[in-house]
C-alpha positions as CSV (number, residue, x, y, z in Angstrom):
1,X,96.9,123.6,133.3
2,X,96.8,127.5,133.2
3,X,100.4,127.8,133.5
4,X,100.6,125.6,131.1
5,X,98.6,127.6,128.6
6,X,100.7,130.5,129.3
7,X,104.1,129.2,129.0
8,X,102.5,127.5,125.7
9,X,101.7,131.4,124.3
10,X,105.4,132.9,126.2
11,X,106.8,130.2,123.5
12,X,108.7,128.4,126.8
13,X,107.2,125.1,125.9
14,X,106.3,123.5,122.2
15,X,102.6,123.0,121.1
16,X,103.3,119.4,120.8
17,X,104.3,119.1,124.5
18,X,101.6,121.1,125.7
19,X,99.0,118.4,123.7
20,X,100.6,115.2,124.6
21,X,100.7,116.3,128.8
22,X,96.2,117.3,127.9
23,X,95.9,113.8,126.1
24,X,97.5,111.9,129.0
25,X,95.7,113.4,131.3
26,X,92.9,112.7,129.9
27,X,93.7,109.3,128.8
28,X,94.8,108.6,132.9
29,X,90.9,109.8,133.6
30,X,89.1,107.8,131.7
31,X,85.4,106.5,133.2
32,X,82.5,105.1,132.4
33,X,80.4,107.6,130.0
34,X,77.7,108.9,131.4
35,X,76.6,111.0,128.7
36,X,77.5,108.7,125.5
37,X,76.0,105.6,124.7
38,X,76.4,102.7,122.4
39,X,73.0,100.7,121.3
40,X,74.2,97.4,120.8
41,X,73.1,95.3,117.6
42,X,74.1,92.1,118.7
43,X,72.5,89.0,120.1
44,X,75.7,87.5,121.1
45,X,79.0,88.1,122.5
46,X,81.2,90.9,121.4
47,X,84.1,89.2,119.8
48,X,86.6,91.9,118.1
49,X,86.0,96.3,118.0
50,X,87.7,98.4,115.5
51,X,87.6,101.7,115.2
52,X,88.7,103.2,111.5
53,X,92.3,104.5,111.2
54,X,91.1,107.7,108.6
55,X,89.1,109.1,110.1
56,X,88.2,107.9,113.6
57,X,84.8,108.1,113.3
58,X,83.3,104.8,112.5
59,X,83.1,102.0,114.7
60,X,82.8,98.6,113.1
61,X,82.0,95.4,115.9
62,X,82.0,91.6,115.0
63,X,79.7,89.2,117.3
64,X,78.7,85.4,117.9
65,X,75.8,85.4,117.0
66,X,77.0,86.0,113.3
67,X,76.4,89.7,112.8
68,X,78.9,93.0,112.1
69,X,77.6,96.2,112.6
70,X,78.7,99.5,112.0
71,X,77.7,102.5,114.8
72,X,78.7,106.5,114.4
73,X,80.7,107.3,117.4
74,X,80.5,111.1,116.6
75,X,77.3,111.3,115.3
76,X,74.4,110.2,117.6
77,X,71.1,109.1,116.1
78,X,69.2,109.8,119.4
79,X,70.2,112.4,121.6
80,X,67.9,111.0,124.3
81,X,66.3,114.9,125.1
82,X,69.8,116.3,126.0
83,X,70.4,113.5,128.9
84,X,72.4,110.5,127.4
85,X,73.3,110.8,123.4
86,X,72.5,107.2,122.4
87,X,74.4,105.8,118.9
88,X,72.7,102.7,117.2
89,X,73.9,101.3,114.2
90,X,74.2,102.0,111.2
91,X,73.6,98.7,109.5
92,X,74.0,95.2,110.5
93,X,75.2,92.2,108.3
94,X,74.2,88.9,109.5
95,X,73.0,85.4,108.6
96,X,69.9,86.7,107.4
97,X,71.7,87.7,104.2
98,X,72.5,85.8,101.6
99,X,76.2,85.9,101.6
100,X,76.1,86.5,105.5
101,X,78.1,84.7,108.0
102,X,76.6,81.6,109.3
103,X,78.6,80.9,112.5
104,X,80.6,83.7,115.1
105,X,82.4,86.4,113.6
106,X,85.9,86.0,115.3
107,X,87.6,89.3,113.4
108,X,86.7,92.3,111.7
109,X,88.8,94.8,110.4
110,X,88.4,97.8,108.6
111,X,90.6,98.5,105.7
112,X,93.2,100.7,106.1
113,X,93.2,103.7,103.8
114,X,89.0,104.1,102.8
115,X,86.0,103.4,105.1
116,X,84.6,101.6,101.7
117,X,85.3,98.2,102.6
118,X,85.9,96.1,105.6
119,X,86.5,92.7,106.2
120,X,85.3,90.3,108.7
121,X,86.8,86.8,109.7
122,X,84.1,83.6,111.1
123,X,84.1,80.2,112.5
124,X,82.1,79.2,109.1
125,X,86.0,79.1,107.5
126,X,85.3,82.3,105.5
127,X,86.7,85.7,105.0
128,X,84.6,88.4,103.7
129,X,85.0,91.8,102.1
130,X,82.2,93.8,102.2
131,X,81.5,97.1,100.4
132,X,80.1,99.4,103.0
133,X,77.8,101.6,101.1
134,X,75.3,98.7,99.5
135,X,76.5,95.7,102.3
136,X,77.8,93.3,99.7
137,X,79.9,90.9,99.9
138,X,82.7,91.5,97.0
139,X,84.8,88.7,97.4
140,X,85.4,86.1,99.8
141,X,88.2,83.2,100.9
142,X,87.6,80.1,102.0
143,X,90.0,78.8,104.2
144,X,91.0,75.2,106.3
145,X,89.5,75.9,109.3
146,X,87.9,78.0,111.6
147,X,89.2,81.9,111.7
148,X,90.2,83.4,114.6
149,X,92.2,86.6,113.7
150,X,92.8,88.9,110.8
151,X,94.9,91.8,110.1
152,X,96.4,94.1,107.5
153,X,98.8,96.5,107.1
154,X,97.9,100.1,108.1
155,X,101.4,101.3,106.5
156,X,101.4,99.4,103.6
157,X,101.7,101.2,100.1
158,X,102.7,98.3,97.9
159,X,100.3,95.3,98.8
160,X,96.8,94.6,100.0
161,X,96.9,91.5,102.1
162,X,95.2,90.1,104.6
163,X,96.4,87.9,107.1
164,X,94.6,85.3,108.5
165,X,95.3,83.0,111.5
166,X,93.1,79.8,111.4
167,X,92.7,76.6,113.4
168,X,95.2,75.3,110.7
169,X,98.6,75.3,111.5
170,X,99.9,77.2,108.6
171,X,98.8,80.9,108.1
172,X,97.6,82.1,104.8
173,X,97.7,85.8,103.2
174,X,94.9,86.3,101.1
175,X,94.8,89.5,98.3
176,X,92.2,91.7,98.0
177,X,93.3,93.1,94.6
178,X,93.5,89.2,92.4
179,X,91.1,87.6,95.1
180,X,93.5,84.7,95.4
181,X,95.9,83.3,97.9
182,X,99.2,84.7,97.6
183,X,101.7,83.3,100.7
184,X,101.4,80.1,102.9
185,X,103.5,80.7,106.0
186,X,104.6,77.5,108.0
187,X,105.8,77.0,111.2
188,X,103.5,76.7,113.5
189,X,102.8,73.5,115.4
190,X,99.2,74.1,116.7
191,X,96.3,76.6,115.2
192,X,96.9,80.0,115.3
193,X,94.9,82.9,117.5
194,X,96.5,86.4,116.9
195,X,97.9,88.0,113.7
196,X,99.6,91.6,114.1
197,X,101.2,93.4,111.1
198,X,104.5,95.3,112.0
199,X,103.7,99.2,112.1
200,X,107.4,100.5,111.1
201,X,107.9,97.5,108.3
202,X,105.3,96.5,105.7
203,X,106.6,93.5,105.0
204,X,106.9,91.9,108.5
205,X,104.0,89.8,110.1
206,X,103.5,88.4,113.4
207,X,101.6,85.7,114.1
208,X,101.0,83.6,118.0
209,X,99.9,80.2,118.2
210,X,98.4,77.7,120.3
211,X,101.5,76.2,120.5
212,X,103.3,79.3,122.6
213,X,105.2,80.4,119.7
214,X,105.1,83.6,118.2
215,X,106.8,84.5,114.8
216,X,108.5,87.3,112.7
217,X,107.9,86.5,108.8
218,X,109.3,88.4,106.3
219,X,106.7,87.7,103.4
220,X,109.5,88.7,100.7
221,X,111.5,85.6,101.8
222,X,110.8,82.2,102.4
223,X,110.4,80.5,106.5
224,X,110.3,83.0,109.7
225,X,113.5,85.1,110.4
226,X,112.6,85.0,114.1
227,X,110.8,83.1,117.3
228,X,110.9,84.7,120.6
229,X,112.4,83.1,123.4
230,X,110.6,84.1,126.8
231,X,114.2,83.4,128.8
232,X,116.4,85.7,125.9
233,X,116.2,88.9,128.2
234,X,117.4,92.2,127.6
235,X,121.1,90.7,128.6
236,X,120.8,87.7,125.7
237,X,121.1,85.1,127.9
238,X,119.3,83.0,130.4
239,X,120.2,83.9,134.3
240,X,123.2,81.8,135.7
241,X,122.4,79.1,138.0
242,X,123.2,80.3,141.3
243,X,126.3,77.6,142.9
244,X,124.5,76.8,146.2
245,X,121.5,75.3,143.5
246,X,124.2,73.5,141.7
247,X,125.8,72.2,145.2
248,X,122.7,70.9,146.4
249,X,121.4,69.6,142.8
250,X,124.8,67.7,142.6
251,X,124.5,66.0,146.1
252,X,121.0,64.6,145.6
253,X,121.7,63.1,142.3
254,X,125.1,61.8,143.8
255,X,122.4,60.3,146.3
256,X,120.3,58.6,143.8
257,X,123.2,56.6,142.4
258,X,122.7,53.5,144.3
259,X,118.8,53.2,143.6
260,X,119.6,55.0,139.6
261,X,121.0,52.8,136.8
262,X,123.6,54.4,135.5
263,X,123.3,55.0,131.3
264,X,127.1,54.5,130.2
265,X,128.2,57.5,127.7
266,X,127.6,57.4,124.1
267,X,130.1,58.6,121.9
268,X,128.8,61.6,119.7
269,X,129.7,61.3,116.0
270,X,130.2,64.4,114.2
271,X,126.3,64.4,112.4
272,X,125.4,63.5,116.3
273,X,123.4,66.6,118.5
274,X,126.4,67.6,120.5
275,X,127.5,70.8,121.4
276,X,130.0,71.3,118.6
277,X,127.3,69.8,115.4
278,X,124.8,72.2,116.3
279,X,126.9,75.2,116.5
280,X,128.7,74.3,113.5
281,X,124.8,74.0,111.5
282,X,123.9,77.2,113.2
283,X,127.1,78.9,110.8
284,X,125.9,77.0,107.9
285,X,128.4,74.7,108.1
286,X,127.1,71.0,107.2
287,X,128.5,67.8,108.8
288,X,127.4,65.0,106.6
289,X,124.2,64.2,104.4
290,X,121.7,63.1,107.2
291,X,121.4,66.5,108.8
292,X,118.7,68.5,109.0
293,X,118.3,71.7,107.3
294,X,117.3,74.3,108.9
295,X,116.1,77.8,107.9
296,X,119.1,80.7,107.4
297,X,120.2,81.6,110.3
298,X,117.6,79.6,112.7
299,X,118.9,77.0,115.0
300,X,117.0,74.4,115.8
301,X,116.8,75.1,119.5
302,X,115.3,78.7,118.0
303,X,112.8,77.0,116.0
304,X,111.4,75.3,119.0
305,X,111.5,78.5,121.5
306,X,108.5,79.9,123.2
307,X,107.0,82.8,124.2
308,X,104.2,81.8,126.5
309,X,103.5,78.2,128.6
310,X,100.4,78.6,127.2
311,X,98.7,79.9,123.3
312,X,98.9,83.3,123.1
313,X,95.7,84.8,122.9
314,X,96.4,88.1,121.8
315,X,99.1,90.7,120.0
316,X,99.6,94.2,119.9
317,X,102.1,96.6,118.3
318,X,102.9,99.9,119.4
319,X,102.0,102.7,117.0
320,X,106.2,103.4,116.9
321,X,107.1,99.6,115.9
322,X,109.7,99.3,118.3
323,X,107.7,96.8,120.5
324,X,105.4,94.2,121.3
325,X,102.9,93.5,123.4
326,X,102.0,89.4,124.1
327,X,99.1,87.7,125.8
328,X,98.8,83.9,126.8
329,X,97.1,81.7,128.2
330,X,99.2,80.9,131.2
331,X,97.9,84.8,131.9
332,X,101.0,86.3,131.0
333,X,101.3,89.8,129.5
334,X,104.9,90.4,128.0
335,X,106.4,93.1,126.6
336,X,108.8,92.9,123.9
337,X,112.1,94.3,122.4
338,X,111.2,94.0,118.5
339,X,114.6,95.1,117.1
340,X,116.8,92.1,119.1
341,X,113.4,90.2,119.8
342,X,114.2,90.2,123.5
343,X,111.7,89.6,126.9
344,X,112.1,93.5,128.8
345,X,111.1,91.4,131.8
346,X,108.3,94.1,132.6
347,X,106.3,92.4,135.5
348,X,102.8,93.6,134.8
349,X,100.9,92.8,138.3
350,X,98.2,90.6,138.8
351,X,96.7,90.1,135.0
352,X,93.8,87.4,134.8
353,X,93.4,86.3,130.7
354,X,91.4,84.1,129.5
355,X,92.1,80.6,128.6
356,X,89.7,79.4,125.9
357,X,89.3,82.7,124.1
358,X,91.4,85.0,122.0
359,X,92.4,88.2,123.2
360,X,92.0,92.1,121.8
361,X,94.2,94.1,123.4
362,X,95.3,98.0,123.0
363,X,97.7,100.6,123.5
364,X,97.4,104.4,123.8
365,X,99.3,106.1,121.0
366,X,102.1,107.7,123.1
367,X,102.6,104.1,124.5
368,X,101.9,105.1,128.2
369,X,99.2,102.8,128.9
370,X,98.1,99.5,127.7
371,X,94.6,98.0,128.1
372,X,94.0,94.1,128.9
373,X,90.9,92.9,129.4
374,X,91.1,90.5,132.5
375,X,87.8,88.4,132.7
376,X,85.2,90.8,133.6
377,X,87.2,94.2,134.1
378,X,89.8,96.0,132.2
379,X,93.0,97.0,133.6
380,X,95.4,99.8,132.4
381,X,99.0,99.3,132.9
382,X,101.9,101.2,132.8
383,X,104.1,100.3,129.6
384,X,107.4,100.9,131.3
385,X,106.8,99.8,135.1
386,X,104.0,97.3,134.3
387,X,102.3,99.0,137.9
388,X,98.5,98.6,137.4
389,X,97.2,102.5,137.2
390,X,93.4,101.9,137.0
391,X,90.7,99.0,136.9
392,X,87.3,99.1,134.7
393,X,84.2,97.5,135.7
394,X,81.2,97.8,134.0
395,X,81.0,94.3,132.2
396,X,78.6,92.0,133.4
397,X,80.4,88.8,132.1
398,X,83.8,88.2,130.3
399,X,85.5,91.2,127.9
400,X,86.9,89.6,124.5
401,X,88.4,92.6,123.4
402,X,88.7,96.9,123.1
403,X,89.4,99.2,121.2
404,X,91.2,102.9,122.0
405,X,89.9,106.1,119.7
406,X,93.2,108.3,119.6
407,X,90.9,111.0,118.4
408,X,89.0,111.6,121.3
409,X,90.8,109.4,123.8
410,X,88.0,107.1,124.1
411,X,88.0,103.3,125.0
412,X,85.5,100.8,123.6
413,X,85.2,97.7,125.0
414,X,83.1,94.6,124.3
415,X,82.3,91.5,126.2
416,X,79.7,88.2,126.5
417,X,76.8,90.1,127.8
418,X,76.8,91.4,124.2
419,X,76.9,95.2,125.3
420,X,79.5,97.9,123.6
421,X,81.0,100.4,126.4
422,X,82.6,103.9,126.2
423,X,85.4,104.7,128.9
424,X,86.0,108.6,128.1
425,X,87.6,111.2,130.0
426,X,85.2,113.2,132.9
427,X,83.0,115.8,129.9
428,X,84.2,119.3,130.6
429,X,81.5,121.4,131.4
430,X,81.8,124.9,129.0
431,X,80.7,128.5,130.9
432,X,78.0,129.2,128.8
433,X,76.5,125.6,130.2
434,X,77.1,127.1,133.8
435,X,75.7,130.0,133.0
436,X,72.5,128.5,131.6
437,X,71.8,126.4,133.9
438,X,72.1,129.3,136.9
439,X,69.7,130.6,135.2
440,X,67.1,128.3,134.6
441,X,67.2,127.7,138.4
442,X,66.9,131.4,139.2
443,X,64.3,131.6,137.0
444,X,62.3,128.4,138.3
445,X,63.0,130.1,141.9
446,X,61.0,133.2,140.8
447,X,58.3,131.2,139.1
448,X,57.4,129.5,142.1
């Protein structure tokens, strides 16, 4: 570290190297806080953290029980006599209000540019938008079903949307500035659990749904541009078939012939589902009137692609936009390539997601590290080698979601036994603290 410090003031290495090795350090550190405490609100299960994006200090949590709360993460309101410096919240919003949710909060969200408002998503079908400084609702959006995610653009300088993945199979955008609906996207087959905003494109929105599908829209055009495929690898194709599988594949079904009925071959006309059709339809090129059309430049083998065997419970986007982190319920974490929308094929060891629940996940800023919680522990993986590097326990039941402070490299995390905990790096302990306390026990030695 020293030598560090001195080839920083020689000039040999930049300032910015010299802060990102101190960060990750101290993001590869991280513990349970022993001298920082959250005082949890909430009657219920932790459902969704967010810390704001302006200035890092707030820390806004939705729970079951119907109830968002706000807490000072900087600022503690008891300092517990020096020992453990406890934060409480704020204020609390629940059903007890008059405009307050009356079933779980499933989202919150603060918005982007001003700790003014925030927004919080239920099970009740509505989306609020609260003013912070009087805790009143300002508008609100009633939607189809029950909401499970909601997210907005932190990048955005043209539009104030919110996007909002429901039990309904289409996802809406709702505005802020007229208070009216402004885009119905459809595509998806089953409800849809996780919405993620693109962080390099303000435009772009990604939503994952129950039905294993996740999907790029481009809200200035009309349909999805893109579905991922889990088997389109880095290479753009599927692995061959190795020829001793194909040998032994072709000897049982020659086998089977005698107890099989053979079907005799069909002739294929040329609006038929051969070969030739479809990639004709895939070039725009139409083959009679009783074809089906399709979106530009989406086959319909695309359109039917997965990413997961299961929903995916949860997205995340790197802070750089260049790619994707997925979550499913067949407890799958995947990493993907969002420029050619492409599985890396990172094997991320032994994860454990849950199944009936969606998913928060995050990511350090420098993309080293991704956090997932795994039923009642959190586990940070490498982004790049998917090797586990550390495991969190301090949960006494299942973690729904967490949230990483890039400020102070801090990680929140919230869970069913309705507690809010701090994983921060070991507290540096200053000389002048040494110094004091030598003395105080010199002192005490005297004394007695």
């Amino acid at each position: 570290m020293w030598k560090e410090v001195k080839d920083r003031e020689l000039g040999r290495i930049r300032p910015a190297f010299l802060a990102n090795r101190v960060q990750s350090r101290r993001i590869r550190s991280l513990e349970l806080a022993n001298q920082k405490e959250i005082v949890s609100a909430h009657k219920g299960a932790v459902n969704s953290l967010q810390i704001d994006l302006t200035e890092g200090r707030y820390l806004l949590s939705g729970a079951s029980d119907g109830s968002a709360a706000v807490y000072d993460i900087q600022q503690a309101t008891d300092d517990g006599a020096g020992l453990v410096a406890k934060h409480k919240s704020l204020f609390v919003v629940d059903k007890r209000l008059e405009y307050g949710h009356q079933y779980a909060v499933s989202s919150v969200l603060w918005y982007p540019v001003d700790t003014g408002l925030f927004v919080t998503g239920s099970f009740d079908h509505y989306i609020k938008v609260w003013d912070t400084n009087t805790t009143q609702v300002e508008m609100q959006f009633k939607m189809s079903g029950k909401v499970y995610g909601t997210a907005m653009s932190s990048i955005s300088t043209t539009h104030m949307l919110i996007a909002a993945g429901t039990e309904d199979v289409q996802v809406r955008l709702c505005d802020i500035a007229s208070g009216a609906f402004t885009h119905t996207l459809s595509g998806h087959r089953e409800g849809v659990w996780a919405v993620q905003w693109s962080a390099s494109n303000e435009w772009v929105v990604v939503t994952g749904g129950c039905d294993g599908a996740i999907r790029f829209w481009d809200i200035r055009q009309a349909g999805c541009f893109r579905v991922l495929d889990q088997f389109q690898s880095q290479t753009g194709r599927r692995p061959p078939i190795p020829k001793v599988t194909a040998t032994k594949a072709k000897s049982l079904a020659s086998g089977n012939l005698s107890s099989t009925k053979v079907r005799p071959p069909q002739k294929k006309g040329s609006v038929g589902n051969g070969t030739k059709s479809s990639m004709l339809l895939g070039k725009g090129v139409a083959r009679g009137s009783g074809t089906q059309r399709q979106h530009p430049g989406m086959l319909s083998a695309q359109n039917r692609a997965t990413a997961h065997y299961g929903a995916v419970t949860g997205l995340q986007m790197t802070n750089d936009g260049f790619h994707l982190f997925s979550a499913g319920t067949d407890s799958r974490l995947r990493l993907w390539d969002v420029e050619s929308g492409c599985n890396t094929l990172v094997n991320y060891e032994s994860t454990r997601i849950r199944t009936n629940k969606a998913t928060q996940l995050a990511v350090t800023p420098n993309s080293s590290l991704v956090f997932v919680p795994c039923l009642t522990a959190i586990q940070a993986y490498d982004v790049w080698s998917g090797r586990l590097c550390s495991t969190f326990h301090g949960h006494y039941d299942f973690i729904n979601c967490c949230s990483f402070n890039p400020q102070d490299q801090e990680l929140y995390s919230g869970g069913n036994d309705r507690q809010i905990l701090i994983w921060s790096p070991p507290a540096v302990v200053s000389l002048e603290e040494v110094l004091v306390s030598v003395h105080n026990a010199i002192y005490t030695r005297e004394s007695i």
